[in-house]
C-alpha positions in Angstrom: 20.8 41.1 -16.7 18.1 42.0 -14.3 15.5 41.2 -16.9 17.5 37.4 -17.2 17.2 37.2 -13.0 13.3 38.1 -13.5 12.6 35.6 -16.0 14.8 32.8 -13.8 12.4 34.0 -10.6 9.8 33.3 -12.4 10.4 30.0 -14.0 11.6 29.1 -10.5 8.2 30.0 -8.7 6.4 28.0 -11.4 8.3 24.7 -11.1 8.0 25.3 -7.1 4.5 25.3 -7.5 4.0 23.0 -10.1 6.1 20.1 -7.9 3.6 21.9 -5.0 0.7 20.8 -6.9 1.3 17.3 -8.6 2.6 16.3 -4.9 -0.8 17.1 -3.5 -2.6 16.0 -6.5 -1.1 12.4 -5.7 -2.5 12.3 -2.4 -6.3 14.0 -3.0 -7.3 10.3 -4.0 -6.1 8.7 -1.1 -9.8 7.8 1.1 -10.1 8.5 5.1 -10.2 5.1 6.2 -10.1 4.6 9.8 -8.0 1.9 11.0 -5.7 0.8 14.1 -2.2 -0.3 13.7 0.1 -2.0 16.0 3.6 -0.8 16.3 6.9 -2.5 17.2 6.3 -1.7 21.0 3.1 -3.5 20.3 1.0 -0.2 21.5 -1.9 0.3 19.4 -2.3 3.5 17.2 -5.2 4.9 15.6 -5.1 6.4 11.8 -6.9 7.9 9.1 -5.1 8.5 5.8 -2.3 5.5 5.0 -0.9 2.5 2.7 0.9 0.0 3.5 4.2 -1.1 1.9 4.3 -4.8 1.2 7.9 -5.1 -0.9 9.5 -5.1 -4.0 9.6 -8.3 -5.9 10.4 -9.8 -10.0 7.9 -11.2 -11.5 6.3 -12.4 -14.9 3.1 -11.0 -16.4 1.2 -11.9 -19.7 0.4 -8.6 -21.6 -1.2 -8.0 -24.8 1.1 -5.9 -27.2 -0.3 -4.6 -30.8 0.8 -6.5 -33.4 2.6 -9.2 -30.8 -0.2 -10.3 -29.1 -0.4 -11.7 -25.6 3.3 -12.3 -24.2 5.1 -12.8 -21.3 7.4 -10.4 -19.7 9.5 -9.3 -16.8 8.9 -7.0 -14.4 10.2 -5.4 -11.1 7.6 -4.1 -8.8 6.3 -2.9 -5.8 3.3 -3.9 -3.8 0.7 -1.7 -1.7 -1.9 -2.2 0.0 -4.2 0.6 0.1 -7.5 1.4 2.3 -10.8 1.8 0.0 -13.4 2.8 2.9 -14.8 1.4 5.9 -13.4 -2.4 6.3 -12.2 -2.4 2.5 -8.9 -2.5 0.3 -7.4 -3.5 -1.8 -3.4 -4.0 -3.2 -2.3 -2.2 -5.9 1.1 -3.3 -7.8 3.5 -0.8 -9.7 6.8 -0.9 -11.9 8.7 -1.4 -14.6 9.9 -3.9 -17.8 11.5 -3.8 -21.4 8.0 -2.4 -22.0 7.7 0.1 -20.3 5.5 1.0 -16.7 3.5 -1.8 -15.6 0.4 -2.1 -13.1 -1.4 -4.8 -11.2 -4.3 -5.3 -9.2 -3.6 -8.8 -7.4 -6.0 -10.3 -5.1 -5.5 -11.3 -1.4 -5.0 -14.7 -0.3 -5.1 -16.7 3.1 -3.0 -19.8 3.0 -2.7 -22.7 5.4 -1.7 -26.2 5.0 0.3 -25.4 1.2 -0.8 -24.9 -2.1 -2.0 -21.0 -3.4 -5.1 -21.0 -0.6 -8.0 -19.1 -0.9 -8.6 -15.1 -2.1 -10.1 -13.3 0.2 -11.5 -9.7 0.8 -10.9 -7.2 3.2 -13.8 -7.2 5.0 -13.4 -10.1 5.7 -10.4 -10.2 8.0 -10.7 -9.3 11.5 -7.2 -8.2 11.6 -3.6 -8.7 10.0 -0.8 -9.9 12.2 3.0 -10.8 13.2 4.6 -8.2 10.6 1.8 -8.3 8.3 2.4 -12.2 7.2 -0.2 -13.8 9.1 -4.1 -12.8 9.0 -7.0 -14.1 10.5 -10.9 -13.9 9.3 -14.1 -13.1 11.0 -14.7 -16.6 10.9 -12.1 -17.8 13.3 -9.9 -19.5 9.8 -6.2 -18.2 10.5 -3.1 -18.3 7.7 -0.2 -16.7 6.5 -1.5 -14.0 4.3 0.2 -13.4 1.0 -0.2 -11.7 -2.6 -2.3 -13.8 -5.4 0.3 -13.1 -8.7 -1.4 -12.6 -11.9 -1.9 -16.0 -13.3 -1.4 -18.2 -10.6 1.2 -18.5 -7.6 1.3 -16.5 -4.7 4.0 -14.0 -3.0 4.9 -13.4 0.6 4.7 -10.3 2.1 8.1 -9.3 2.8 6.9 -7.0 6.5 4.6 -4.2 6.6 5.5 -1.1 6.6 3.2 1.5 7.0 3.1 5.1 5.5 0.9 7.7 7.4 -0.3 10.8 6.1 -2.3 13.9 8.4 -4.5 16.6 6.7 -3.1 20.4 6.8 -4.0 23.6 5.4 -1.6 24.1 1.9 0.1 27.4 1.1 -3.1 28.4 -0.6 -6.0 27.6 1.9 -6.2 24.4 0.5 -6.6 21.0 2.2 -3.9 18.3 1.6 -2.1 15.8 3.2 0.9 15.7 4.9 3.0 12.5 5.2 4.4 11.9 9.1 5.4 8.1 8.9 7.3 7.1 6.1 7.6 3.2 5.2 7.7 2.3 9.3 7.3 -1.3 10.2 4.4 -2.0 12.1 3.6 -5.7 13.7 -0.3 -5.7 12.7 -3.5 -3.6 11.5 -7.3 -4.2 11.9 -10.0 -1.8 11.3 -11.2 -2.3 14.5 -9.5 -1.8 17.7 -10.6 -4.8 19.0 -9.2 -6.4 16.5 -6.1 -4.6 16.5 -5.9 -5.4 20.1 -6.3 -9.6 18.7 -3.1 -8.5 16.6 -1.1 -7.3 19.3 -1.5 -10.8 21.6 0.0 -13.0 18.8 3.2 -14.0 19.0 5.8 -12.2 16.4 8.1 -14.0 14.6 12.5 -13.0 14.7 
């Protein structure tokens, strides 16, 4: 018996520090990226490590399957958008169909006046606004900001909500990172605080 309990111990500690270790391997990727947010209260807050949630959403994709070739399929998703250094990102897609996990790496679009607008990158905007539908460019151009979809069409961005994370010292002397905002809707984001400070003066929508 007492040999049973010492095996169970064991078995126990590994799977605690096995979970211990794929959580912080998911987060050793993630880039300090400086970057001001505006909250709900429209005060603005200054960050380092985060993503942004941008919604769930069923679409179609066109994948290549052996012996199938290129076909279209359904998926259910969710939509990211993550920091890639200074003034850069970029918006990551995840989910699943009938075939399995599915990724997608969709580009950004500003869109006024109808029709699928114009991609844009992230160094480009000067800051993100009213929930995280609207952006406007160094250039003064202002539009609702939305997901390009894989082969056309484009998706709103259904509020942003941001996920924070802080670093801290692991239980083995190792550095990792701690989440402290999970998923909390925020009004706009620059990486500037100026520009964040532009985000806060817009009006918001209900």
């Amino acid at each position: 018996m007492n040999r049973l309990i010492r095996t169970s111990v064991m078995f126990a500690a590994f799977f605690v520090f096995a979970a211990g270790a794929v959580f912080a391997q998911g987060t050793k990727g993630m880039i300090e990226s400086k970057a001001w947010y505006v909250d709900t209260d429209k005060k603005i807050r200054e960050m380092s490590y985060w993503r942004v949630y941008l919604g769930d959403y069923d679409i179609k994709l066109k994948r290549n399957y052996p012996g199938e070739g290129q076909i279209e399929i359904a998926a259910g998703m969710n939509f990211q958008l993550f920091p890639a250094g200074p003034s850069k990102g970029f918006i990551e897609g995840n989910g699943q169909s009938i075939k399995g996990k599915v990724s997608s790496l969709p580009g950004m679009r500003i869109v006024s006046g109808g029709g699928e607008g114009e991609e844009v990158k992230m160094e480009e905007i000067d800051y993100i606004y009213d929930y995280g539908t609207k952006v406007a460019l160094k250039d003064g151009r202002k539009g609702n900001f939305m997901i390009g979809a894989e082969g056309g069409g484009v998706l709103e961005i259904k509020r942003f909500q941001l996920s924070e994370y802080t670093k801290m010292k692991g239980r083995f002397g190792e550095e990792e990172l701690k989440e402290v905002k999970d998923r909390v809707p925020v009004i706009g984001i620059s990486f500037t605080k100026e520009g964040a400070t532009r985000a806060a003066s817009e009006a918001t929508s209900d």
